[in-house]
ROVEXRO-907105 format. One record per residue: residue in one letter; x, y, z of N, C-alpha, C in turn. Coordinates in Angstrom, 2 decimals. Example, Ala and Ser with C-alpha at 12.3 -4.5 7.8 and 13.67 -1.06 7.14 Angstrom:
2
[tordren "a"; [13.19; -5.69; 7.80]; [12.30; -4.50; 7.80]; [13.20; -3.30; 7.80]],
[tordren "s"; [12.85; -2.25; 7.08]; [13.67; -1.06; 7.14]; [12.90; 0.03; 7.87]],
END
This chain:
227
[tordren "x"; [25.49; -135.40; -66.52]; [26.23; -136.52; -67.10]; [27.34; -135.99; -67.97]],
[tordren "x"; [28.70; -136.57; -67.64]; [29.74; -136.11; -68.53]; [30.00; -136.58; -70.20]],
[tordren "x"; [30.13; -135.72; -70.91]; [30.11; -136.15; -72.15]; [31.57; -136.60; -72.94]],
[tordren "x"; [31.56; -137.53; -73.78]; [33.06; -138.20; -74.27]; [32.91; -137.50; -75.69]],
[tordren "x"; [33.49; -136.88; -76.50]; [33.78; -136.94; -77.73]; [33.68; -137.55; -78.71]],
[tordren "x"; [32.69; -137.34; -80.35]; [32.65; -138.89; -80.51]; [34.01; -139.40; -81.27]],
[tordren "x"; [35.09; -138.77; -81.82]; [36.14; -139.35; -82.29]; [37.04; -140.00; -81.64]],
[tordren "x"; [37.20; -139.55; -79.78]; [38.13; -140.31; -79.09]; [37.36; -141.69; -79.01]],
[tordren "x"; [35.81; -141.64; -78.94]; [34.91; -142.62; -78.31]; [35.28; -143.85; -79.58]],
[tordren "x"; [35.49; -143.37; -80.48]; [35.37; -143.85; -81.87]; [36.88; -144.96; -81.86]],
[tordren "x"; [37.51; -143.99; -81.28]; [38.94; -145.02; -80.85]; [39.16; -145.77; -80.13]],
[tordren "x"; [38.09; -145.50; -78.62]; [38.00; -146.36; -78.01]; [37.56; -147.36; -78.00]],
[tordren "x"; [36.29; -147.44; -78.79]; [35.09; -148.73; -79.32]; [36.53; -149.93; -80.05]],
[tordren "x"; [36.90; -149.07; -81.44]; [37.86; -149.98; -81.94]; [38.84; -150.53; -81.53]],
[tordren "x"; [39.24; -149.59; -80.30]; [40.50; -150.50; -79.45]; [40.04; -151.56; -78.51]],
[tordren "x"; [38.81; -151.39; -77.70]; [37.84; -152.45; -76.94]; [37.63; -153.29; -77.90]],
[tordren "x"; [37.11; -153.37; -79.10]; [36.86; -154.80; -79.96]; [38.15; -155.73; -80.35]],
[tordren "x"; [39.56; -154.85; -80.87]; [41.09; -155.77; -81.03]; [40.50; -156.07; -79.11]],
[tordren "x"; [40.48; -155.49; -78.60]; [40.96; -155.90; -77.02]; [39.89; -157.71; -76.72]],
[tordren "x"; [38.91; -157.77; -77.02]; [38.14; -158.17; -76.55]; [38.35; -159.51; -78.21]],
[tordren "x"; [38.55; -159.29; -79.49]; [38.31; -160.47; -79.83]; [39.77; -161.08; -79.83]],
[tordren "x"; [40.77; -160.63; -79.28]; [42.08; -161.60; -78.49]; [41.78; -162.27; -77.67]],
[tordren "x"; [41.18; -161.56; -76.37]; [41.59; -162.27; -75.46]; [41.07; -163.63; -75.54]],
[tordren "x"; [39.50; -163.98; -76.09]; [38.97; -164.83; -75.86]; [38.50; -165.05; -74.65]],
[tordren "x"; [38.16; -164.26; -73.63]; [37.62; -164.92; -71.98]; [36.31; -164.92; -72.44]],
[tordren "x"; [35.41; -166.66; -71.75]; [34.27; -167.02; -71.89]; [33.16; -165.57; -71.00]],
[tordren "x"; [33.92; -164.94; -70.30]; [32.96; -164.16; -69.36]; [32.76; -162.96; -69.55]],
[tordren "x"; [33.36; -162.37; -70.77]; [33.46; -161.55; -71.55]; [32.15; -161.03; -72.13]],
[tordren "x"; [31.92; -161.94; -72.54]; [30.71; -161.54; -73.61]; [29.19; -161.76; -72.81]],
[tordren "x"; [29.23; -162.12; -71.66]; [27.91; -161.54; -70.77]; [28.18; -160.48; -69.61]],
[tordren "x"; [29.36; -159.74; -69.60]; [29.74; -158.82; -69.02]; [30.11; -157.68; -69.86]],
[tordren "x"; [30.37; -157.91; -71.36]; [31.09; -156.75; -72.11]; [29.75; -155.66; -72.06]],
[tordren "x"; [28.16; -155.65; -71.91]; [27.67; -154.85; -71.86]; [27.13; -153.72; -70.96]],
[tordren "x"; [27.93; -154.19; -69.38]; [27.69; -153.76; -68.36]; [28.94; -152.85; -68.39]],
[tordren "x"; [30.38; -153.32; -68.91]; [31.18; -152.24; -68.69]; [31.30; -151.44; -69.32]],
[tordren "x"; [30.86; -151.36; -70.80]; [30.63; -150.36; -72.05]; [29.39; -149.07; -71.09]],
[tordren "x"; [28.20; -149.91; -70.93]; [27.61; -149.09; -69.71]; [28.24; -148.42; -68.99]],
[tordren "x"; [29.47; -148.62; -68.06]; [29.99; -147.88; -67.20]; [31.13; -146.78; -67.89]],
[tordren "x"; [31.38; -147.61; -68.78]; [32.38; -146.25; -69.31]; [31.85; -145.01; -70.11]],
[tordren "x"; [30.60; -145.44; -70.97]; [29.45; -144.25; -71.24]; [28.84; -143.58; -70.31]],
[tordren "x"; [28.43; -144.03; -69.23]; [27.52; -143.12; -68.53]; [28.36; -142.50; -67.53]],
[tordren "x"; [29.78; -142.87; -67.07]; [30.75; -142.18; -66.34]; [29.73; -142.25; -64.37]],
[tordren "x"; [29.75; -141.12; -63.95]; [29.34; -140.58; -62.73]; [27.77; -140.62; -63.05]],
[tordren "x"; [27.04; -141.49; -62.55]; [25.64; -141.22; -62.98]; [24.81; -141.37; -61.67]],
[tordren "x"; [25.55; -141.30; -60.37]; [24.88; -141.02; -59.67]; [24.51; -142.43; -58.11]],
[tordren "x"; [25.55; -143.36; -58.98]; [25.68; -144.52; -58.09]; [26.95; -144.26; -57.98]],
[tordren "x"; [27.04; -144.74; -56.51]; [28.15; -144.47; -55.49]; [29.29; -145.77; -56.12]],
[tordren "x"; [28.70; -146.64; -56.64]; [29.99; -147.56; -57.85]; [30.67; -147.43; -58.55]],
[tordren "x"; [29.47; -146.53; -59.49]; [29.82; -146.29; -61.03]; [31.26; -145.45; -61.09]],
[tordren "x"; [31.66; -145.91; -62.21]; [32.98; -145.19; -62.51]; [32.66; -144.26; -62.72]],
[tordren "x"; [33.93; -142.83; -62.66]; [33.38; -141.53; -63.23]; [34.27; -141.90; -64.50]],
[tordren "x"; [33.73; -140.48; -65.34]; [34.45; -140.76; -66.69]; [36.09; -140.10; -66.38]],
[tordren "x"; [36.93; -140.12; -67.35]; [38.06; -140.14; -67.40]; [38.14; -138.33; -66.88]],
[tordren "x"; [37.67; -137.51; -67.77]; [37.38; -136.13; -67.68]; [36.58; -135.33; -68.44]],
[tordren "x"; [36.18; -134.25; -68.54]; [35.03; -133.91; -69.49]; [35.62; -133.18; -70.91]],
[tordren "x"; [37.02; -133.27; -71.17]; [37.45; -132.88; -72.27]; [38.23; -133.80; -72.99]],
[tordren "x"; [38.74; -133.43; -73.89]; [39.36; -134.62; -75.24]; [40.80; -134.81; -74.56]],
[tordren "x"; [41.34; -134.07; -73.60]; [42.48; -134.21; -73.25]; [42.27; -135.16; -72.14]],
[tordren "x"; [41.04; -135.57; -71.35]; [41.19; -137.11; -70.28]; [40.41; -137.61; -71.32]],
[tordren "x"; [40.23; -137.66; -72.28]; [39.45; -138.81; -73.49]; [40.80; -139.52; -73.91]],
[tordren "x"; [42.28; -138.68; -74.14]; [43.04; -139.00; -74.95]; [43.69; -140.10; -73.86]],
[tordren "x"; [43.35; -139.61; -72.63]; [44.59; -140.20; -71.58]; [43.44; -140.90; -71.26]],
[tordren "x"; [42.71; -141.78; -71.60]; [41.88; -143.22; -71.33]; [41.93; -143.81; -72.26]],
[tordren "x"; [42.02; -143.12; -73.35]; [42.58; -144.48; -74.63]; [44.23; -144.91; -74.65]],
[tordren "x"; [44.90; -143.95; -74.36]; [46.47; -144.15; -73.76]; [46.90; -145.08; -72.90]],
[tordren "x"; [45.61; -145.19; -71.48]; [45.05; -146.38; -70.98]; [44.84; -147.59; -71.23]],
[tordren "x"; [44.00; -147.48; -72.27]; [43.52; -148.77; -72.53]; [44.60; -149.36; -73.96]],
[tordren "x"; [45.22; -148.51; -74.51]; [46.62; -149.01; -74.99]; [47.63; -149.65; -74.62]],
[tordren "x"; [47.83; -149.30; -73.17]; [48.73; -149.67; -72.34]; [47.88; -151.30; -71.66]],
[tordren "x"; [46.85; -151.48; -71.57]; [45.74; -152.82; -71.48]; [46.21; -153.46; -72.35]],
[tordren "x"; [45.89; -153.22; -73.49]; [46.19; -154.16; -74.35]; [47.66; -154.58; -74.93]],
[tordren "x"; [48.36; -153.24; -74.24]; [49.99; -153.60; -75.07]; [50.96; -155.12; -74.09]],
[tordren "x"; [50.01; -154.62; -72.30]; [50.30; -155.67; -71.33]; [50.14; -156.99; -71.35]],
[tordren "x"; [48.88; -157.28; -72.29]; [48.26; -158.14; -72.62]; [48.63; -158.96; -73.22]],
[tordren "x"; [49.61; -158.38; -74.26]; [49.51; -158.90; -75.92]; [50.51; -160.83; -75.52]],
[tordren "x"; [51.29; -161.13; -74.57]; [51.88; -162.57; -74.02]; [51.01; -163.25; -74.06]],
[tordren "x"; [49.85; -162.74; -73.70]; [49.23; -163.56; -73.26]; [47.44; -164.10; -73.48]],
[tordren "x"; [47.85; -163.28; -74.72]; [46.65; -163.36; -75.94]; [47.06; -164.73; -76.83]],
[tordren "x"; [45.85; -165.43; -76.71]; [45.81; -166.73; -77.74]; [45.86; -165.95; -79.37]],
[tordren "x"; [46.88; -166.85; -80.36]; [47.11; -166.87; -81.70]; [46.18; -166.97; -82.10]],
[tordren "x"; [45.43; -166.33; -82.92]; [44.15; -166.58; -83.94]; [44.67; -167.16; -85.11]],
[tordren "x"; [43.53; -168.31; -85.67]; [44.32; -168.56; -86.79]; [44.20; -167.85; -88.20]],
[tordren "x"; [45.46; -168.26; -89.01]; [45.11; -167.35; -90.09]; [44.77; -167.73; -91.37]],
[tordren "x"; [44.45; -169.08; -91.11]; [44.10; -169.56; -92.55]; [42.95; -171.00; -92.26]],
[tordren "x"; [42.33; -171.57; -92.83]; [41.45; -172.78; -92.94]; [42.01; -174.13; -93.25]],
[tordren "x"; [41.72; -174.74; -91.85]; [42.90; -176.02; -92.17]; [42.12; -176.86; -93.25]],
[tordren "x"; [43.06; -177.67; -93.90]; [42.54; -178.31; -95.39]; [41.51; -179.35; -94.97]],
[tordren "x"; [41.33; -179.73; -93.71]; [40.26; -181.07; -93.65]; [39.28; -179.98; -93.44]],
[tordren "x"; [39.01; -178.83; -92.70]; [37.55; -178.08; -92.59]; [37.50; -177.62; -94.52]],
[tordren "x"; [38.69; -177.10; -95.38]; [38.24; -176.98; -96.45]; [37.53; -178.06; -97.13]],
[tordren "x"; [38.05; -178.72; -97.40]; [37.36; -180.24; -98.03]; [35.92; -180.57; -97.35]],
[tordren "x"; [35.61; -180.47; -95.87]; [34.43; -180.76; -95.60]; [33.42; -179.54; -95.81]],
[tordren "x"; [33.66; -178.64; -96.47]; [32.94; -177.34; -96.77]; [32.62; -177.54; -98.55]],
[tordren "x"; [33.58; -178.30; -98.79]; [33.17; -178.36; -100.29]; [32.32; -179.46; -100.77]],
[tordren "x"; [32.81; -180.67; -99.58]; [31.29; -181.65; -99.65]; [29.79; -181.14; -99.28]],
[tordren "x"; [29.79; -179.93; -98.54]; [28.18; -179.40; -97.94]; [27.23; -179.76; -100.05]],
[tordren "x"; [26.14; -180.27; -99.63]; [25.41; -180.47; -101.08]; [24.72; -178.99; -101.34]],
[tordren "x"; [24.67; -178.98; -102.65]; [24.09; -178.07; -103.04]; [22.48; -177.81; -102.62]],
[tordren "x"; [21.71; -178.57; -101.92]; [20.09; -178.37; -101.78]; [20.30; -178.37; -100.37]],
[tordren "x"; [21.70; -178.45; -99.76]; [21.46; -178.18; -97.96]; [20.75; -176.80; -97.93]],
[tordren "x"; [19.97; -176.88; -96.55]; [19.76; -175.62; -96.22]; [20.63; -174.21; -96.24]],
[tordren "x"; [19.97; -173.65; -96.40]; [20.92; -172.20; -96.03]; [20.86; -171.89; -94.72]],
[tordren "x"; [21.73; -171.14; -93.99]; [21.97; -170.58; -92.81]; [20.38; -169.72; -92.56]],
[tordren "x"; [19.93; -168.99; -93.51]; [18.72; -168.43; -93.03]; [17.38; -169.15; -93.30]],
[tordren "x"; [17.71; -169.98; -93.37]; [16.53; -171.35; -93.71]; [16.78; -172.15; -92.52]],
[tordren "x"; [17.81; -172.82; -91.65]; [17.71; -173.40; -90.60]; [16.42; -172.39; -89.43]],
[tordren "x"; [16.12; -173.57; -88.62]; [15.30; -173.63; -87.91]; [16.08; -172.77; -86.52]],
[tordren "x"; [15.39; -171.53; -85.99]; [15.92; -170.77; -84.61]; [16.05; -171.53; -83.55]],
[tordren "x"; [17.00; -171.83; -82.65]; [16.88; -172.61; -81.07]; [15.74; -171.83; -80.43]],
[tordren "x"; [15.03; -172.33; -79.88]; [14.07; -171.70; -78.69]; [14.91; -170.66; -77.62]],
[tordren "x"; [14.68; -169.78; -77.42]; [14.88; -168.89; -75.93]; [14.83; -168.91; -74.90]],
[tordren "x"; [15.63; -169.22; -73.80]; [15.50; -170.08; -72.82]; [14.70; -169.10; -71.96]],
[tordren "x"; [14.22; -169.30; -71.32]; [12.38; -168.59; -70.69]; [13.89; -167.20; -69.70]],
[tordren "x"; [12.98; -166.16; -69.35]; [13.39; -165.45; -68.13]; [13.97; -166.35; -67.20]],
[tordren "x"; [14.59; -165.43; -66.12]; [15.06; -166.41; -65.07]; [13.32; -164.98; -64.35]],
[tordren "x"; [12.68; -166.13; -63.22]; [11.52; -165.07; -62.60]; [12.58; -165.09; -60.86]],
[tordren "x"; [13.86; -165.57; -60.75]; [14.36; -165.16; -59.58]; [15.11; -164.04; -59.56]],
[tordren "x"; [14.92; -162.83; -58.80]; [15.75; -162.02; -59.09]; [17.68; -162.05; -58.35]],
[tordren "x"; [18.39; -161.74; -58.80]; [19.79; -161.82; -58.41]; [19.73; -160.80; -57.08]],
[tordren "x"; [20.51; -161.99; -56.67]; [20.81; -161.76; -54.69]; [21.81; -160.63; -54.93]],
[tordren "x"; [21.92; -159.36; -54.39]; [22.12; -158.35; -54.40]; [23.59; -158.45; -53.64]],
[tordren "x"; [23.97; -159.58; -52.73]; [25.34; -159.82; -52.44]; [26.27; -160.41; -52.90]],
[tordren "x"; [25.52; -161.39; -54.60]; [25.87; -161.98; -55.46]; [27.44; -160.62; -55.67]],
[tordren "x"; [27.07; -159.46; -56.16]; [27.66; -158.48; -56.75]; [28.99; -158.50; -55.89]],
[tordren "x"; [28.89; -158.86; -55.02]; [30.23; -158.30; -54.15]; [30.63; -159.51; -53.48]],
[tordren "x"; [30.69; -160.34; -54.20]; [31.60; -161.69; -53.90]; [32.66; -161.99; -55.01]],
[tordren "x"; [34.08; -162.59; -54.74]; [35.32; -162.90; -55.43]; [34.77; -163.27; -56.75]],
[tordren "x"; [35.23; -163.08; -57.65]; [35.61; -164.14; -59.10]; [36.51; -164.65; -59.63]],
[tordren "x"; [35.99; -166.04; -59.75]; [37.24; -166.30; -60.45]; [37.80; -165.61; -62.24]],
[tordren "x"; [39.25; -165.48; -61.86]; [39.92; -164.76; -63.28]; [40.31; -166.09; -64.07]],
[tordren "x"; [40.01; -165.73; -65.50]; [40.11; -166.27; -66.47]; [41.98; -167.00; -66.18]],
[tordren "x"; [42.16; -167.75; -67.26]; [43.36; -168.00; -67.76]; [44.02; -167.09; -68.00]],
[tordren "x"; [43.71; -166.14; -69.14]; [44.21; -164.80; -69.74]; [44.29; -163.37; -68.79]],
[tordren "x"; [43.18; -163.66; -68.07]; [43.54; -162.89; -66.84]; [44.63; -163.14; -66.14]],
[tordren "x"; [44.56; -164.29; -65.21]; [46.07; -164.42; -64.53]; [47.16; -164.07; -64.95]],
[tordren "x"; [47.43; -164.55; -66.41]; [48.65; -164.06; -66.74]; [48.76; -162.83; -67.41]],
[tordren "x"; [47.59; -162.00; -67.66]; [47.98; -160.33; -67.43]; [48.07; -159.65; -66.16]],
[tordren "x"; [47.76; -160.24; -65.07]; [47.96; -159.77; -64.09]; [49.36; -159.82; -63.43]],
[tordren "x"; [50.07; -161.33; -64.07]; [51.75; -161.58; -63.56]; [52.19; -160.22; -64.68]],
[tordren "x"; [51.55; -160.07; -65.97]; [52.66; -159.08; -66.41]; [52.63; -157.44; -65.50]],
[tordren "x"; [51.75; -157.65; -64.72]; [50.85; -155.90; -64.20]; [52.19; -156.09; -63.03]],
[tordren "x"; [51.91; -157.13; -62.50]; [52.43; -157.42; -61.37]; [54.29; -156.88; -61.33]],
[tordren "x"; [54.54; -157.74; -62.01]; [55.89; -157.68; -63.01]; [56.61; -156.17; -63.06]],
[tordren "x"; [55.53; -155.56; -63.44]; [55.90; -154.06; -64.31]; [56.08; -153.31; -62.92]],
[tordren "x"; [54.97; -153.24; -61.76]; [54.86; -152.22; -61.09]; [55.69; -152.83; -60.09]],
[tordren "x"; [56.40; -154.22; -59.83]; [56.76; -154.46; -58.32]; [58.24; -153.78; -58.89]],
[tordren "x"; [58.58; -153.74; -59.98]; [60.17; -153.57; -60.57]; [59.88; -151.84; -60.56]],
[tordren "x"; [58.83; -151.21; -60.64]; [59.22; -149.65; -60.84]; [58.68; -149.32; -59.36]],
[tordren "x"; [58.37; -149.93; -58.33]; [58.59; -149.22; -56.71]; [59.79; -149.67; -56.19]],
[tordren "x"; [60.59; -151.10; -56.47]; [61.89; -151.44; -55.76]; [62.67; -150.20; -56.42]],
[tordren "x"; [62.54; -149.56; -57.49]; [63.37; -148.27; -57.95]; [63.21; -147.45; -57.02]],
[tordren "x"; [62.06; -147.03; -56.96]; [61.57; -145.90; -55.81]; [62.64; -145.65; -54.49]],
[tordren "x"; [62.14; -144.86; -53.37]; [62.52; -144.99; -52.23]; [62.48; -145.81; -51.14]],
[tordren "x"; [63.23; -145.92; -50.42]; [63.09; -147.17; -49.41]; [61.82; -147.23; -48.54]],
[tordren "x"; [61.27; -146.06; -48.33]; [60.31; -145.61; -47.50]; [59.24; -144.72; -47.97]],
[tordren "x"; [58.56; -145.20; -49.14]; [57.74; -144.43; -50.12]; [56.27; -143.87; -48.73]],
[tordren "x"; [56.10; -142.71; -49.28]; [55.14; -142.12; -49.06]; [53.74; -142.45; -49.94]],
[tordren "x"; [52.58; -142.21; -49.40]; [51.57; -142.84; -50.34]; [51.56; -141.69; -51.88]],
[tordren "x"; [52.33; -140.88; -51.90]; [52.19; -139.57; -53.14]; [53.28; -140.39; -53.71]],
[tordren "x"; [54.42; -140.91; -53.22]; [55.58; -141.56; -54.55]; [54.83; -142.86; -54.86]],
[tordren "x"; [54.07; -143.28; -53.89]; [53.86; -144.76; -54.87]; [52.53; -144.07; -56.01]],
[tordren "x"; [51.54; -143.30; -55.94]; [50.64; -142.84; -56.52]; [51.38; -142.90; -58.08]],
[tordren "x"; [52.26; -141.61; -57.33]; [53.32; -141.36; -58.76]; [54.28; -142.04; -59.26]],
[tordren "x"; [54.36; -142.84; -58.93]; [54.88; -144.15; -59.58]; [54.00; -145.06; -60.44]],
[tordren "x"; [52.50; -145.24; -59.69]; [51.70; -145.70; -60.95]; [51.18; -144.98; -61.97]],
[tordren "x"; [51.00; -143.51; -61.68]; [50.53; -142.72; -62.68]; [51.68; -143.03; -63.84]],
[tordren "x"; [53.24; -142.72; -63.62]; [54.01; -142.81; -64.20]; [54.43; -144.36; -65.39]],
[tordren "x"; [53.56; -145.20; -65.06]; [53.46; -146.87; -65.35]; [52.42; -146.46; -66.49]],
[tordren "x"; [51.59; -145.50; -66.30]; [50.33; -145.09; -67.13]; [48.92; -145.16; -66.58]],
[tordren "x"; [49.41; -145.73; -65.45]; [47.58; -145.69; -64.64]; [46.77; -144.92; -64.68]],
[tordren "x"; [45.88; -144.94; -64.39]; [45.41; -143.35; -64.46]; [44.20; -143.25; -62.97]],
[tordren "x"; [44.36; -142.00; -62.76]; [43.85; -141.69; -61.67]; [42.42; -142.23; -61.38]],
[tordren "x"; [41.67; -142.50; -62.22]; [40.46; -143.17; -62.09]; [40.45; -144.25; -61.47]],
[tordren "x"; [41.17; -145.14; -61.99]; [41.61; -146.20; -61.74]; [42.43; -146.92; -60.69]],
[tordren "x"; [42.66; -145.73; -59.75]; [43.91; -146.26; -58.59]; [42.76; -145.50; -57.66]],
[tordren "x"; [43.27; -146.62; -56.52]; [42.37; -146.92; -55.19]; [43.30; -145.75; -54.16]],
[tordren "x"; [43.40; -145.30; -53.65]; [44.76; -144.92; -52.45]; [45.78; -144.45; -53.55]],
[tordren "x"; [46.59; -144.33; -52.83]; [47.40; -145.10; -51.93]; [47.00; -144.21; -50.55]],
[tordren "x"; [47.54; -145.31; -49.35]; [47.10; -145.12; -48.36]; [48.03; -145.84; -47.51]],
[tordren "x"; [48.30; -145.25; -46.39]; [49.03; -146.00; -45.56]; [48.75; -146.90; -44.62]],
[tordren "x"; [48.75; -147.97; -44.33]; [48.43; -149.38; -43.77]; [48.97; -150.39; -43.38]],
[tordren "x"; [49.03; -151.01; -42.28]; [49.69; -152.12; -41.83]; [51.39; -152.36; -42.20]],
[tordren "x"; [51.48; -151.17; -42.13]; [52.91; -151.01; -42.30]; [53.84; -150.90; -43.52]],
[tordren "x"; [52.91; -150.17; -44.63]; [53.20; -149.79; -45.47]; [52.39; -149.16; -46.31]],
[tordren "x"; [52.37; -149.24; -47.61]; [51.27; -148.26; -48.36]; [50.29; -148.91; -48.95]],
[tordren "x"; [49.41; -149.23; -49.17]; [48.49; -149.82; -49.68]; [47.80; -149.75; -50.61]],
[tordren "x"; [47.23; -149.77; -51.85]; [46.90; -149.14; -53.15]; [45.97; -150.48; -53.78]],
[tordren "x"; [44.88; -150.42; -54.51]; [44.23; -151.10; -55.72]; [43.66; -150.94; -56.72]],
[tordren "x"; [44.39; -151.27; -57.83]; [43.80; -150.84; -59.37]; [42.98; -152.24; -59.91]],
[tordren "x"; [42.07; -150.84; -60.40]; [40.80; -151.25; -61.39]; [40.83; -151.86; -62.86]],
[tordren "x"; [41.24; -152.99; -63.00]; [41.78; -153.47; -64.99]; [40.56; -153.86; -65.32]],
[tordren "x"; [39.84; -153.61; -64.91]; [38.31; -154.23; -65.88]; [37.85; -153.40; -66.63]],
[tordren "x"; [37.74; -154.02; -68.13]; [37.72; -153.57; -69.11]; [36.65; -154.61; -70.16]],
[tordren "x"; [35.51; -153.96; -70.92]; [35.08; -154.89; -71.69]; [34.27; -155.99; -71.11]],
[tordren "x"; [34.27; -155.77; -70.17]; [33.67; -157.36; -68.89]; [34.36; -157.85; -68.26]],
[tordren "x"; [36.02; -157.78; -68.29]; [36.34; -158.23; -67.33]; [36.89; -157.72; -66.00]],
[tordren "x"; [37.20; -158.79; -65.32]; [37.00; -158.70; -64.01]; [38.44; -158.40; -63.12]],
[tordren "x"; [39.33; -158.32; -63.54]; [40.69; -157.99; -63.36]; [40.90; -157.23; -62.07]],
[tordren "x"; [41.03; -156.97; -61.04]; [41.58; -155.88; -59.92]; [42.60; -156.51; -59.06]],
[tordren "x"; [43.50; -155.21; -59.07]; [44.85; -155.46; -58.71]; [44.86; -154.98; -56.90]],
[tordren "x"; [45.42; -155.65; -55.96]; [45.22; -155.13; -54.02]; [46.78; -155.52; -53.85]],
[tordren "x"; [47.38; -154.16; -53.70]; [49.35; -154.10; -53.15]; [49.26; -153.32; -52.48]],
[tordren "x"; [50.40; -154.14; -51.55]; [50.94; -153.43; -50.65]; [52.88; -153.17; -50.46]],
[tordren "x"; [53.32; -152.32; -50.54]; [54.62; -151.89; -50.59]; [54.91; -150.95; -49.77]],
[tordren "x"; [56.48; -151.93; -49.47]; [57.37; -150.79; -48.34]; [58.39; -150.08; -49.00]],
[tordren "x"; [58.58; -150.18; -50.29]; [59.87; -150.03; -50.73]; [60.58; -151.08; -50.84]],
[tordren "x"; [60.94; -151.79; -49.85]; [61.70; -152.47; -50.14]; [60.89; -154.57; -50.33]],
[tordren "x"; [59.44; -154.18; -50.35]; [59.31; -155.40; -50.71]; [57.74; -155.19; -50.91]],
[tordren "x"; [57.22; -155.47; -52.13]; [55.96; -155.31; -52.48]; [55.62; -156.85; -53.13]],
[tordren "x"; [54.15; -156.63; -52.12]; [53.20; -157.90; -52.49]; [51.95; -157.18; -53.17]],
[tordren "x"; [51.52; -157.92; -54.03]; [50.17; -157.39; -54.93]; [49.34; -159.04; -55.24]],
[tordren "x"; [48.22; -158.66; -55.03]; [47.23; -159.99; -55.12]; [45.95; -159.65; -56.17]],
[tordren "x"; [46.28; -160.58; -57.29]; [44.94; -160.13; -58.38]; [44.07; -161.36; -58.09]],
[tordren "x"; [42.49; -160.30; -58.27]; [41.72; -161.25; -58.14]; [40.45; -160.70; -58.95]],
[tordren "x"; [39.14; -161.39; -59.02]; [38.54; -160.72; -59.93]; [36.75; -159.95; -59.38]],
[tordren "x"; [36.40; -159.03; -59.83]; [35.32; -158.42; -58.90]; [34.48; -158.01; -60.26]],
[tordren "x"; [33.06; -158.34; -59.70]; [32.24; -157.72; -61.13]; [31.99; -156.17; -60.75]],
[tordren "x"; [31.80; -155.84; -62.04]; [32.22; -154.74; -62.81]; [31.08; -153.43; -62.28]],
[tordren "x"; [29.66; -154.76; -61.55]; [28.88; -153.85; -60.62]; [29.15; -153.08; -59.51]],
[tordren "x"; [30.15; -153.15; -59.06]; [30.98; -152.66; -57.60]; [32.55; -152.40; -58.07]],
[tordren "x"; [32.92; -151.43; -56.77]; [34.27; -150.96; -57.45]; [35.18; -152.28; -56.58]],
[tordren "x"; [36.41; -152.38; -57.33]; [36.96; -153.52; -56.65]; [37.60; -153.15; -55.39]],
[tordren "x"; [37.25; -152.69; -54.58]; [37.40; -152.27; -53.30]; [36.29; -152.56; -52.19]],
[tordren "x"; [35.24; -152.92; -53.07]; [34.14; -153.76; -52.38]; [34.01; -155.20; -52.29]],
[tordren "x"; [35.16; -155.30; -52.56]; [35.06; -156.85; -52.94]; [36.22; -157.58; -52.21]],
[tordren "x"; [37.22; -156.39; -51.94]; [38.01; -156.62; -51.24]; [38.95; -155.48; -50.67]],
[tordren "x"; [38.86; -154.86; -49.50]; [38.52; -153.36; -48.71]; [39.68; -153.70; -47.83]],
END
């Protein structure tokens, strides 16, 4: 098992939490513990699992550089948090009576029992739907990379479009191909991050690139979901 550093790891945790209490996606927070899973345990031996970035501080540095570039794509299309307490929730906070309960004096909700069915194993490798906040990080992904291959050559090889996304900041983990196909090059990146479900499937000739985001859980690489 490959090991992360704990100071880059330390950067990464804090950049995944700004990442994750922006966005607000509802699907987030029953998925954020499966992908924290995948980015700790790297290569563990399932033919899914992500590998880690690299086994030294120098692919530690260039996965938080990564996930900088996540969140810098993002930032349009992150809901405003607010920054202050609007005056009708103040006023109804100052009516609470003094003999109300306390927060650790209310009564626990019950636990909703096990589920005793186990999850259909093809569940994993069917479409998802992407959030709100997803879609429109995906028009900015979209955006960025269809404008830096029309730069490119008219007739990219699958090594210039590679290096064209490396050059965007991708990182090799994360890019599918490129590969040549149906009459052009073919390539899909991995944006799931935190739980979500983000994966990017383009295809470019040079002179005209289509890319289709859609969303794949985080149990399968998004190439299983759509190959």
């Amino acid at each position: 098992m490959r090991r992360i550093s704990l100071m880059p790891l330390a950067a990464l945790t804090a950049l995944c939490g700004l990442a994750l209490a922006g966005c607000g996606n509802e699907q987030a927070d029953t998925r954020a513990k499966a992908d924290v899973d995948h980015v700790r345990a790297g290569s563990s031996g399932s033919p899914s699992a992500r590998p880690d970035p690299a086994d030294d501080e120098s692919g530690d540095s260039e996965f938080i550089a990564f996930m900088m570039l996540l969140n810098t794509v993002a930032e349009p299309c992150l809901p405003e948090l607010p920054t202050a307490v609007p005056p009708e929730e103040s006023e109804a906070m100052e009516e609470i009576p003094s003999d109300a309960p306390r927060p650790d004096e209310l009564p626990l909700p019950d636990e909703p029992p096990p589920s005793s069915e186990p999850r259909d194993p093809e569940e994993a490798f069917q479409e998802i739907e992407l959030s709100s906040v997803e879609k429109c990080d995906a028009e900015q992904h979209v955006r960025r990379i269809t404008k830096a291959l029309a730069a490119g050559t008219a007739d990219p090889a699958p090594g210039d479009v590679a290096a064209v996304l490396r050059g965007l900041g991708y990182i090799e983990e994360r890019i599918d191909g490129p590969q040549r196909a149906r009459g052009g090059v073919e390539f899909t990146l991995d944006l799931r991050v935190m739980g979500g479900s983000l994966c990017l499937s383009g295809t470019t000739t040079g002179t005209k690139t289509t890319i289709e985001p859609y969303g794949a859980d985080v149990e399968v690489a998004c190439t299983e979901v759509r190959g």
